[in-house]
TIMARNU-691638 format. One record per residue: residue in three letters; z, x, y of N, C-alpha, C in turn. Coordinates in steps of 0.05 Angstrom, whole numbers, plus 5000, padded with zeros to 4 digits. Layout:
BEGIN
 type  npz  npx  npy capz capx capy  cpz  cpx  cpy
  ala    Z    X    Y    Z    X    Y    Z    X    Y
...
//
This chain:
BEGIN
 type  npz  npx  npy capz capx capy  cpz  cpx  cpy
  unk 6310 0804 6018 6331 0783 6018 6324 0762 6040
  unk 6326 0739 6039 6324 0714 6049 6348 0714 6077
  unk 6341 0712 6095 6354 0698 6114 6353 0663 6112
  unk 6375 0663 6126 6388 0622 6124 6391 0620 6157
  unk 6370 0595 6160 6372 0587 6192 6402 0573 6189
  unk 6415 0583 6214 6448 0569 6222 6442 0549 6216
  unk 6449 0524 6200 6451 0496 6209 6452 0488 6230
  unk 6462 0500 6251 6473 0482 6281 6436 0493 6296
  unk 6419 0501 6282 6386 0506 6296 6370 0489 6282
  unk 6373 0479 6259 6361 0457 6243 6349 0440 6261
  unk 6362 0428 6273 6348 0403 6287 6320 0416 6310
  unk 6324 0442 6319 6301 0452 6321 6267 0440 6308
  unk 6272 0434 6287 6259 0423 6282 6249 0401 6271
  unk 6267 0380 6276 6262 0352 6283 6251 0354 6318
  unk 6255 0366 6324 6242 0357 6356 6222 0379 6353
  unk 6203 0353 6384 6170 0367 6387 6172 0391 6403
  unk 6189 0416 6386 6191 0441 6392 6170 0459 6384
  unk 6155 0465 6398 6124 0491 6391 6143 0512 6392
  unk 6131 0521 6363 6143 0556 6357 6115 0568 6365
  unk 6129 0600 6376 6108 0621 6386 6095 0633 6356
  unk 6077 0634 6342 6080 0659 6312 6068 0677 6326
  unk 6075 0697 6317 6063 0725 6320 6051 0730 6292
  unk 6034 0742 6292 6020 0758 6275 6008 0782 6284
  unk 6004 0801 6256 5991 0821 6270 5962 0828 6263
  unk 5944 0842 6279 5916 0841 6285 5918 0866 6269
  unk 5885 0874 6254 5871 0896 6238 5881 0920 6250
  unk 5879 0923 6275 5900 0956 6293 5919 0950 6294
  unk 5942 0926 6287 5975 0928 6291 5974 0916 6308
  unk 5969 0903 6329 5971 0899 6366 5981 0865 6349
  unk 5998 0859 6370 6003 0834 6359 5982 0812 6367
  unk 5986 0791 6355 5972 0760 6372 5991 0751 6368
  unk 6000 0728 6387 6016 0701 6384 6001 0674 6393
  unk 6012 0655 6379 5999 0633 6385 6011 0609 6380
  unk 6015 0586 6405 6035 0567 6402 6025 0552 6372
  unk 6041 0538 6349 6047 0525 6338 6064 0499 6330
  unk 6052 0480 6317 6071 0458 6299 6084 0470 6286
  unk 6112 0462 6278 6124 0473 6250 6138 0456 6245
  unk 6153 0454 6223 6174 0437 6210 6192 0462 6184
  unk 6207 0444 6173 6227 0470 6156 6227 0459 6130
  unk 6223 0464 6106 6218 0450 6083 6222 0473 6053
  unk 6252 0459 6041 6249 0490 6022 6260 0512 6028
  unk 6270 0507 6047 6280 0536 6055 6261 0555 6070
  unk 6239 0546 6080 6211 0561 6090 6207 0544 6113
  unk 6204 0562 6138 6185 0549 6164 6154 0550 6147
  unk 6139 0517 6159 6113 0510 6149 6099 0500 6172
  unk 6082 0527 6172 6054 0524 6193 6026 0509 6179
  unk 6016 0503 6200 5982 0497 6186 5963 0502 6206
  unk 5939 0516 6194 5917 0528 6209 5897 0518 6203
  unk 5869 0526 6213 5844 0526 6197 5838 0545 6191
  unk 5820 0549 6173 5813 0566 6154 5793 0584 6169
  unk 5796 0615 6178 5787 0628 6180 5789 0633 6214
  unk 5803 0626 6219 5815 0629 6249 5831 0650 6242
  unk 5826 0666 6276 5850 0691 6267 5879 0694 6261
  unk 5891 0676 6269 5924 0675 6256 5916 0675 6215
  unk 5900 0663 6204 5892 0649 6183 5891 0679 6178
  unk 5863 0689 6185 5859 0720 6167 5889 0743 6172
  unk 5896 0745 6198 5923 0752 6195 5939 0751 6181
  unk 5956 0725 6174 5967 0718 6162 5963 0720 6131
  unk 5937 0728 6127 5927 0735 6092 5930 0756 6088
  unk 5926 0773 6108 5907 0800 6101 5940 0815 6114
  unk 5959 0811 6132 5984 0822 6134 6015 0799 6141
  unk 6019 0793 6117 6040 0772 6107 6062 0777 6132
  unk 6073 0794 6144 6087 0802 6163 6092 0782 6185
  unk 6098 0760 6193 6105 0745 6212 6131 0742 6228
  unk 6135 0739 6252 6155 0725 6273 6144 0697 6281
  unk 6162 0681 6289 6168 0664 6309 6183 0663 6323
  unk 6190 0648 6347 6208 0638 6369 6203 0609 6371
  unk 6227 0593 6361 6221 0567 6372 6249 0559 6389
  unk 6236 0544 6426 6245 0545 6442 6251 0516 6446
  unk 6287 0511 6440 6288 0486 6452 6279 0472 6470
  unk 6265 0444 6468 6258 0433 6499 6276 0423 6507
  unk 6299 0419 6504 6320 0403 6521 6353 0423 6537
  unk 6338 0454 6523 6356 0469 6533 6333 0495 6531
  unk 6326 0507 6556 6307 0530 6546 6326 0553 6543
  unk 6350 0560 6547 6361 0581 6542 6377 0575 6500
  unk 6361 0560 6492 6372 0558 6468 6355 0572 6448
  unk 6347 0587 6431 6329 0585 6416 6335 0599 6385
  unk 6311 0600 6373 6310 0615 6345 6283 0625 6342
  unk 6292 0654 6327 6271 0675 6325 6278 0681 6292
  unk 6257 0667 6285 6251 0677 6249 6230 0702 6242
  unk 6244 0727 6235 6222 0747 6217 6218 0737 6201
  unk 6195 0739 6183 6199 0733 6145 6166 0741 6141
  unk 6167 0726 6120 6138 0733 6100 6123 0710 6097
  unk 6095 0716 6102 6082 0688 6085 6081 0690 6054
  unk 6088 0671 6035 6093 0676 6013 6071 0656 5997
  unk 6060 0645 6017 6040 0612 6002 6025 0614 6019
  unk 6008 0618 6011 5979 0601 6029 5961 0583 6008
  unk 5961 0559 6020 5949 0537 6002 5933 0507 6024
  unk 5909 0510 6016 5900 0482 6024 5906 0458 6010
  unk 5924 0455 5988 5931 0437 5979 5953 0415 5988
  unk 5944 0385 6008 5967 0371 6017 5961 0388 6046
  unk 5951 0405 6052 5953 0408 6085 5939 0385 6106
  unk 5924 0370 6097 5908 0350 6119 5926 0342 6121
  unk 5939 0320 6098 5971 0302 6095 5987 0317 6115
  unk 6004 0343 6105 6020 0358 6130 6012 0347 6158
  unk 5988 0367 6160 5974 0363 6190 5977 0335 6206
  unk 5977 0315 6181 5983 0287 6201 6009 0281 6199
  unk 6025 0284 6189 6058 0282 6188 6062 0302 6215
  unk 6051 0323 6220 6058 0340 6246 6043 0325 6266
  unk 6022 0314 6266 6010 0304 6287 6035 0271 6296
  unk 6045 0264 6276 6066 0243 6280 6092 0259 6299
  unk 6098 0278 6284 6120 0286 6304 6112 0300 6327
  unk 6094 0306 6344 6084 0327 6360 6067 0302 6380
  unk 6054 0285 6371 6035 0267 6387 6048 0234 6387
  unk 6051 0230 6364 6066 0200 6356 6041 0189 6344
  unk 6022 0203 6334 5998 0190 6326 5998 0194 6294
  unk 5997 0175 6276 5988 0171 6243 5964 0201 6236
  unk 5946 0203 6249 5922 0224 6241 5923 0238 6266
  unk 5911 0272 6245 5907 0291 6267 5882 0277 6290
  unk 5883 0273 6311 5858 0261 6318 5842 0282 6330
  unk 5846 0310 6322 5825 0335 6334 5809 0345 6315
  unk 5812 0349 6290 5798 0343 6271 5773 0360 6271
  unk 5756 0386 6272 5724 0393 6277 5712 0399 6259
  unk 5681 0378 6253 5678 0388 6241 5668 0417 6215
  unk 5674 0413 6192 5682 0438 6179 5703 0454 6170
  unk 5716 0440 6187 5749 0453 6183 5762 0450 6158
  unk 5770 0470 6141 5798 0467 6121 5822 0478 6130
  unk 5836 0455 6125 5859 0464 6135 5876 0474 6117
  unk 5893 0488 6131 5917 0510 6107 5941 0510 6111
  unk 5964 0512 6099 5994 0512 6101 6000 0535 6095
  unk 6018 0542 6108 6033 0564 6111 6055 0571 6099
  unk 6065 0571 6080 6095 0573 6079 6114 0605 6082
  unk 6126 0607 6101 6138 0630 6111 6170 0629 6099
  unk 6180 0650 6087 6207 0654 6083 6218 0671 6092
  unk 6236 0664 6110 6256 0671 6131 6275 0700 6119
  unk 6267 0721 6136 6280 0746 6124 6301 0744 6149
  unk 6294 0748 6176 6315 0760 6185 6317 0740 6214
  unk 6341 0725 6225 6343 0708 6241 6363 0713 6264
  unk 6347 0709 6288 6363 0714 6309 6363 0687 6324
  unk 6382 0674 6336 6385 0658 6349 6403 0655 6371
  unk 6403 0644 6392 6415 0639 6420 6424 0615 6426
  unk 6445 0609 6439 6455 0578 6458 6469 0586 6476
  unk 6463 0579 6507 6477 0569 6531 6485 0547 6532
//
C-alpha cells in the first residue's frame, strides 16, 4: 500500500533540500548518499549514473529510505520508506538539468563525465514519517 506525503511537507521539495537515500549493499549494511529530488506522480524522483553503487543497489534491492531535511528549519523533516518501481534512462539528462536549475540556478548539469548515462529513479512512497518544531 502507498503512503501519501502530508501536504503541509510538499514544499520540501520545491526548496534546494538534499534528501539522504539509503540503500542497501550485497551483505545488507546500508549506504546513504546525499541527493537531488523532486516529487512527481505521486513518486520521490532521484537521478544517478549508471553503474554507481546507489544505481546497482537500487536495481538489484528495490528497498529504499530517505530523509529530507528542511534548510530553513533543521528540526523539520520527512522520512519516505518505499520501492523503486522505474528505473529508466529515458528524459533523465532533461530531469538532471531541471534539478541542476533548482539545486544550482544553472539551465545544464555542468558536471557532466565523460561516459556517463544517466538514470531516474522513481520511488513509491510506502511508509512516511515526518516531524516540525
Amino acid at each position: 500500500m502507498a503512503g501519501v506525503i502530508p501536504e503541509a511537507f510538499l514544499d520540501l521539495f520545491q526548496k534546494k533540500a538534499f534528501a539522504h537515500l539509503a540503500t542497501l549493499m550485497p551483505d545488507g549494511t546500508p549506504q546513504v548518499t546525499p541527493v537531488w529530488c523532486e516529487f512527481e506522480n505521486d513518486h520521490v524522483v532521484v537521478n544517478s549514473a549508471k553503474g554507481r553503487r546507489k544505481d546497482k543497489n537500487m536495481r538489484e534491492r528495490p528497498s529504499v529510505s530517505l530523509s529530507i531535511q528542511d534548510p530553513d528549519n533543521p528540526y523539520r523533516y520527512l522520512e519516505v520508506r518505499g520501492k523503486v518501481v522505474e528505473v529508466t534512462e529515458d528524459g533523465a539528462s532533461k530531469q538532471l538539468d531541471r534539478l541542476a536549475k533548482k539545486y544550482l540556478g544553472l539551465d545544464n548539469y555542468p558536471y557532466h563525465q565523460p561516459g556517463d548515462v544517466r538514470v531516474i529513479y522513481r520511488i513509491r512512497p510506502e511508509r512516511i514519517t515526518s516531524m516540525s518544531n
